[in-house]
C-alpha positions, 0 to 999 in steps of 0.5 A: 922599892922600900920607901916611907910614907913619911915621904909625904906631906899634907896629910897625917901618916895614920890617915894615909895607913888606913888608905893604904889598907882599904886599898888593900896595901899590905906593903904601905910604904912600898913604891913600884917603878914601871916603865912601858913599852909600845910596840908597833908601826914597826916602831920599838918605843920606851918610855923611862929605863927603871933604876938600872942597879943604881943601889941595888934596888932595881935592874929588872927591866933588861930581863923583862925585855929578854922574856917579851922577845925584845933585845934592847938593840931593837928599841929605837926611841926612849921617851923619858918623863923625867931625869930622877934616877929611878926613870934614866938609872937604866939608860947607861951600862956598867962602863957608863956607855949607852944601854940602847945602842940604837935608841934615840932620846926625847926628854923636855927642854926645862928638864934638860936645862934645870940638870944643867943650871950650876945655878939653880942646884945651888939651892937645891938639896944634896940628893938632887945635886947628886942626880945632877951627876947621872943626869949630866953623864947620860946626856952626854952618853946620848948626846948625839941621838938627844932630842929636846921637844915641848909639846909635841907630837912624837909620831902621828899616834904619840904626843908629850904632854907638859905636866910640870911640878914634880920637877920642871919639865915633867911630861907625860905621853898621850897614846891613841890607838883606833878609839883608845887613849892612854896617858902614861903620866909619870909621876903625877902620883907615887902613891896613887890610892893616896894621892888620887884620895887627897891630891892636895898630898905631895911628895919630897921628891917633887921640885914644886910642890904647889905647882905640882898639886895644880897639875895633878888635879887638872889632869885627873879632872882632864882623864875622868871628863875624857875617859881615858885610861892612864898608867904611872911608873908609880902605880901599885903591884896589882895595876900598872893601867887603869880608869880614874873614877871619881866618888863622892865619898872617897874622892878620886878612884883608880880602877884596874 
């Protein structure tokens, strides 16, 4: 997706180009949109639907899914990380009828309830009152198969993480398998060379900037203590998963 790091704040745009460009970036301002599937336990999971063709600036995800062999009849669980439209633009068909017929829909309470407040989108910018919209129409498309959990476990290997900040109920997912751990998080970064670099760097898009910069460092901290290998719907062309290392020259690193 062709954005800006003007997105950013904290840090001078100039020292964010040449991040960009040690990190081997050519696109600088790029941002990619992951989703990720799972797939076992004769269990068919995703978490996030991408964009959809909101804009005309994503879609790819169907057929993504066609190449792996997945029709999307087969998914029976969507996780969501959280309700910005590049995250559940996917979630609704042209007719603005369910996209995953036979899914059922996880998504943490404070972000139903912040989409759902006539009162706190008052005071809140003309875009994020515009994805009110998409957020109120896919929730009722979904309603009958919707849940609303907090920390909790999804099964007996998948357990949502509250990482709150980027917007009220952000929430990432914490995998095991035999001795692997991976955290797919969200959007604890958009551009993570940066933001892995100088965690201090927010984002426009983030409902809480502060609360979101105390996030981002507790749970980086956390997944370098613990060894665990992390993915994000913002990670660059080149890593979709990798380890965070921590260096004593340019902070943080995310290694593929």
């Amino acid at each position: 997706m062709n954005a800006s790091l003007g997105l950013l704040s904290g840090i001078e745009q100039t020292t964010a180009e040449t991040i960009q460009a040690q990190s081997g970036i050519t696109a600088a301002g790029d941002i990619h949109i992951y989703s990720y599937l799972i797939r076992g336990e004769g269990r068919t999971i995703l978490i996030d639907s991408g964009m959809g063709a909101i804009n005309h600036i994503g879609g790819e995800l169907p057929g993504n899914l066609l190449a792996l062999g997945v029709a999307r009849e087969s998914i029976d669980t969507v996780l969501l990380t959280h309700g910005h439209p590049d995250h559940i633009g996917g979630l609704l068909d042209s007719a603005g009828q369910p996209a995953y017929v036979n899914a059922q829909l996880y998504l943490h309470p404070a972000e139903a309830a912040f989409w759902l407040d006539d009162q706190q989108l008052k005071a809140t910018n003309e875009r994020t009152q515009r994805n009110a919209l998409l957020v109120r129409r896919t929730l009722d498309a979904y309603r009958p198969s919707l849940h609303l959990i907090e920390q909790a476990d999804i099964n007996a290997n998948i357990r949502a993480i509250s990482l709150p900040g980027h917007t009220p109920g952000h929430t990432g997912y914490l995998i095991h398998s035999g001795d692997e751990r991976l955290l797919i998080w969200g959007d604890i970064v958009h551009y993570p060379h940066i933001q892995l670099a100088r965690p201090e760097v927010s984002i426009s898009f983030d409902h809480d900037p502060v609360l979101a910069e105390t996030t981002r460092k507790t749970i980086v901290e956390q997944v370098v203590r613990d060894h665990t290998k992390v993915a994000g719907m913002h990670f660059g062309k080149s890593a979709a998963f990798g380890h965070i290392e921590c260096d004593a020259t340019t902070g943080y690193l995310l290694r593929a």
